[in-house]
C-alpha positions as a printed Julia matrix, in Angstrom:
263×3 Matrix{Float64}:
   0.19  -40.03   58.02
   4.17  -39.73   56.61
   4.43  -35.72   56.84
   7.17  -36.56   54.52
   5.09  -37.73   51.92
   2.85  -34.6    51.01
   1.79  -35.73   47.37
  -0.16  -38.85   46.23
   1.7   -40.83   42.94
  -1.74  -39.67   41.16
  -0.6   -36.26   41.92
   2.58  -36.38   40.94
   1.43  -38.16   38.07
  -1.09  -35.44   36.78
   1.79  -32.61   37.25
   3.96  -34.47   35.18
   1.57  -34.41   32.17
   0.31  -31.24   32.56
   3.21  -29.06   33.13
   4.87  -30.09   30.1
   1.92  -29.23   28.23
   1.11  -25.61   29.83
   5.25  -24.93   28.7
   4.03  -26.2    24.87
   1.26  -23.3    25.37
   3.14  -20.85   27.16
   5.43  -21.37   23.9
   3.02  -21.14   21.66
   1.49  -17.94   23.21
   5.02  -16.56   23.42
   5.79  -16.9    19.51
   2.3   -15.8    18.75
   2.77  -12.8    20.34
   6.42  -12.46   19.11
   5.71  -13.27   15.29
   7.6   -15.34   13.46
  10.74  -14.0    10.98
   9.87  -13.16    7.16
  11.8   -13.53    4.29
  11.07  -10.8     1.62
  15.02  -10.63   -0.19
  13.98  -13.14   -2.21
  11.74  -10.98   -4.07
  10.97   -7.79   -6.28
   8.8    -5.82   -6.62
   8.17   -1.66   -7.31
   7.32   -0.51   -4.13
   4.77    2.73   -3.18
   4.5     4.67   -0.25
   0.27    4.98    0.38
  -1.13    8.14    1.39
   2.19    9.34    1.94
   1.66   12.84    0.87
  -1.1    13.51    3.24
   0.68   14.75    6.18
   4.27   16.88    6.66
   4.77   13.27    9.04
   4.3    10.54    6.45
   5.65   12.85    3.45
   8.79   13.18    5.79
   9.27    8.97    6.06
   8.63    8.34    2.51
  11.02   10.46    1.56
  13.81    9.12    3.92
  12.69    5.99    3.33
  13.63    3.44   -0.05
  10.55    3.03   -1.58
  10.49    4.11   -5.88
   7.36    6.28   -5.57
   5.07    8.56   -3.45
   1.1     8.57   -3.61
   0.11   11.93   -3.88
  -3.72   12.11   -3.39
  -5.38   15.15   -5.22
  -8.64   16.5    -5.1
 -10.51   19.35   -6.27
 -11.01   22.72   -3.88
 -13.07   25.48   -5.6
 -11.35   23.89   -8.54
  -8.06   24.14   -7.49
  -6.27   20.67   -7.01
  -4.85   19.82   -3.3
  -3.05   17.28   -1.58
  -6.07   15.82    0.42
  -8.6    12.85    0.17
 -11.45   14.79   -0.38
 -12.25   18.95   -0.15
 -13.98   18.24    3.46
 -10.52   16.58    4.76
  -8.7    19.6     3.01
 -11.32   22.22    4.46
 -10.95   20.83    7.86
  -7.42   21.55    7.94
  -5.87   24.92    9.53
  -4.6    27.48    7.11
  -0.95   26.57    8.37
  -1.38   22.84    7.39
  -3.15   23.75    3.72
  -0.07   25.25    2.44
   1.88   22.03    3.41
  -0.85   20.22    0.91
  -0.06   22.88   -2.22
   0.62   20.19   -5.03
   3.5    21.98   -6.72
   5.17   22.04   -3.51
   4.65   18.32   -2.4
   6.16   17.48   -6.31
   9.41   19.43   -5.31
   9.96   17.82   -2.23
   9.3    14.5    -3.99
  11.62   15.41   -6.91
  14.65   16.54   -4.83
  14.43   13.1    -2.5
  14.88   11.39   -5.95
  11.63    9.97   -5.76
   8.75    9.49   -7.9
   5.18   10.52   -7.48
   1.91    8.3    -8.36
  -1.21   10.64   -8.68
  -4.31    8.91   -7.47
  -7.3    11.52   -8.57
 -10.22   11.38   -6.13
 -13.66   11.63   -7.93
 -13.97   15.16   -7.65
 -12.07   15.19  -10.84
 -13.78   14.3   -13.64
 -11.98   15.78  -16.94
  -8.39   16.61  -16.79
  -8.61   18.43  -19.72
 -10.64   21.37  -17.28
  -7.78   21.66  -14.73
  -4.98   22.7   -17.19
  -2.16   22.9   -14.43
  -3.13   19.72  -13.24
  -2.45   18.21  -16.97
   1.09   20.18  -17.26
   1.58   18.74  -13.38
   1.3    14.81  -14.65
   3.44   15.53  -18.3
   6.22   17.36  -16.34
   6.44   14.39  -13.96
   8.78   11.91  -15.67
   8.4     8.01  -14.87
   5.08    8.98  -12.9
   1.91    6.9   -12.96
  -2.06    7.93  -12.28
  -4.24    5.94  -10.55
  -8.19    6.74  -10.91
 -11.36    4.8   -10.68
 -13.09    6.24  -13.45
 -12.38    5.44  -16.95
 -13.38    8.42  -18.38
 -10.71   10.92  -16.53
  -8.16    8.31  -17.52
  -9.21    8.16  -20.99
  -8.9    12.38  -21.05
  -5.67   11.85  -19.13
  -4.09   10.08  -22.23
  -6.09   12.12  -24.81
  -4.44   15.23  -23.09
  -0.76   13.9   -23.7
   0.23   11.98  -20.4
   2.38    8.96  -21.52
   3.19    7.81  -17.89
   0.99    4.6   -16.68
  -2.31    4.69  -16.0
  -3.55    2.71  -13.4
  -7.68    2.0   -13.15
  -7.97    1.35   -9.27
 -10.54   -1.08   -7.89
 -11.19   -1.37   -4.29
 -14.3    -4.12   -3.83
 -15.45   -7.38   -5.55
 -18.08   -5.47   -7.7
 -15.79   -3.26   -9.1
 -13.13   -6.33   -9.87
 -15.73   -8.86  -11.55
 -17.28   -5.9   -13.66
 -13.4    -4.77  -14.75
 -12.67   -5.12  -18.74
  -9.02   -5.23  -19.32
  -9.09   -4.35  -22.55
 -10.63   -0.32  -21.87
  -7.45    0.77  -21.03
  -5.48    0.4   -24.01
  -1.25    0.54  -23.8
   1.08    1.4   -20.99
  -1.9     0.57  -17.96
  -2.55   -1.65  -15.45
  -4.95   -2.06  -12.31
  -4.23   -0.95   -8.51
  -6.26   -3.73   -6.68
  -7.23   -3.89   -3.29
  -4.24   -6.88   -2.56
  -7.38   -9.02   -0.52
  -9.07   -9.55   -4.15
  -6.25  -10.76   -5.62
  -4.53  -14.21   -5.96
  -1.74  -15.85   -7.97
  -4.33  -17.06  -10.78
  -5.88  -13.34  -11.04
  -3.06  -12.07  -11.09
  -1.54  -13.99  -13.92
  -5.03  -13.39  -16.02
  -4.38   -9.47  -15.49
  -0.86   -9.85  -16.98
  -2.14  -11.57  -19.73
  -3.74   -9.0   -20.98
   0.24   -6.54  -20.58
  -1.34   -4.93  -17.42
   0.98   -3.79  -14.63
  -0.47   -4.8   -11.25
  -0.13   -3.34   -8.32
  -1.73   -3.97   -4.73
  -2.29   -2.18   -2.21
  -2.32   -1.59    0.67
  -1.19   -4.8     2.87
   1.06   -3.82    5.89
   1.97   -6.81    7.63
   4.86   -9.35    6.67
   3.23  -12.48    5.94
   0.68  -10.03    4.06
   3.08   -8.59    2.08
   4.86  -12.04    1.34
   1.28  -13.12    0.28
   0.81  -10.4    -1.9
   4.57  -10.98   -3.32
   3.65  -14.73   -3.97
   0.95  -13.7    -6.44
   3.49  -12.23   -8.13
   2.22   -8.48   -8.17
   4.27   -5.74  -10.2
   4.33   -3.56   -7.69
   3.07   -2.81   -3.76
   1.86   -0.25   -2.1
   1.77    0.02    1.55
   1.55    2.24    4.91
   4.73    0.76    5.87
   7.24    1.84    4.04
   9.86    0.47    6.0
   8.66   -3.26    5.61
   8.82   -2.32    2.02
  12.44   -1.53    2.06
  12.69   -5.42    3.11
  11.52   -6.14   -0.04
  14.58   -7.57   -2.06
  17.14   -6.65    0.98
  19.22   -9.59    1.66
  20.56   -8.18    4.89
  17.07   -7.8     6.74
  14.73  -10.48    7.83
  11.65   -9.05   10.1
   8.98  -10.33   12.51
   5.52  -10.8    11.37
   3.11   -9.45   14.22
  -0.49  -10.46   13.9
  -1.66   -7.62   14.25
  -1.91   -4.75   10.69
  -1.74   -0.8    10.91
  -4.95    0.53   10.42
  -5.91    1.13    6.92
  -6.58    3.93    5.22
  -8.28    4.83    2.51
């Protein structure tokens, strides 16, 4: 046997096809993993920092960051309202961390960075008109909006002299198919879970002069989605994607992979 000639033709043959084609994967695999660019100058929209208020961290980045307005979650403690998703996450918190959720406070900070807060009231609150600083809270917040889920606190909302936007917010199917645009009367709109939506729903909820705003998609191609439908306004764990939004001067990777949501 030629030790000169180590490899059959068939050999060489088979290497020839397949190497090309394990490059084309490695490729593949290697943009996959690196995400491709997105686009978001191109379009506007209001943008919302979610859950931002919940932690000195997050409060901190909103506030540095470019985003319009802060979500301020408030619930009720031994009727007192709090910065927290509900009185067991507020309970659970050290007495050092509970004064960093005092509402008042939070609003300073949020005034001073020049920002604007968006109240989403947790179900613990049922009539505003029983939590009178709460009320003079929302009417001494100019440009704010209040999200809820329950008609009824929104209706005492407005019946108590708020003239900022309400928001109903609807975070499941059910909830979406049994929504009635016309209960919330002038100067509202929905906060929809952005997976429920698409460009047709979206167009039928502006019929109707409804603001819409999604939340909470937090990767690129998610967010470009979202934009697509043509939403009013987003709101999202990451703010800094969101300060892509309608920047000419930054393009950024979309990785398959989201932040974990929150609630």
């Amino acid at each position: 046997m030629n030790e000169r000639r180590r490899y059959s033709r068939r050999s060489i043959l088979r290497a020839a096809t397949v190497l090309p084609a394990s490059a084309a994967l490695t490729s593949i695999a290697y943009e996959a993993f690196m995400g491709k660019e997105v686009d978001l100058s191109g379009y506007q929209a209001t943008t919302i920092a979610h859950n931002a208020a919940l932690t000195p961290e997050t409060l901190y980045r909103a506030l540095r960051s470019s985003v319009d307005y802060v979500e301020v979650d408030i619930t009720l403690v031994d009727g007192k309202p709090v910065v927290a998703h509900s009185p067991k996450e507020y309970r659970e918190l050290s007495f050092f961390d509970r004064k960093h959720q005092d509402v008042e406070r939070i609003l300073d900070q949020i005034a001073k960075a020049q920002k604007t807060p968006m109240f989403d009231l947790k179900n613990e609150i049922r009539n505003i008109a029983d939590i009178p600083k709460l009320t003079g809270l929302l009417n001494e917040s100019p440009g704010s909006m209040v999200s809820s889920n329950t008609h009824g606190l929104l209706n005492s909302i407005r019946a108590n002299g708020y003239n900022g936007k309400l928001l109903y917010s609807i975070g499941n199917k059910g909830a979406f198919d049994n929504f009635s645009p016309l209960d919330l009367g002038e100067n509202a709109g929905v906060s929809v879970q952005w997976e429920l939506l698409n460009e047709a729903k979206v167009a039928n909820l502006k019929s109707y002069g409804l603001t819409v705003v999604a939340w909470n998609p937090t990767t690129p191609g998610n967010i470009k989605k979202t934009l697509e439908y043509g939403v009013n306004a987003i709101t999202s764990d990451n703010t800094e994607l969101l300060g892509t939004i309608g920047n000419p001067n930054i393009m950024i990777a979309d990785q398959e992979h989201q932040l974990p949501p929150a609630g």
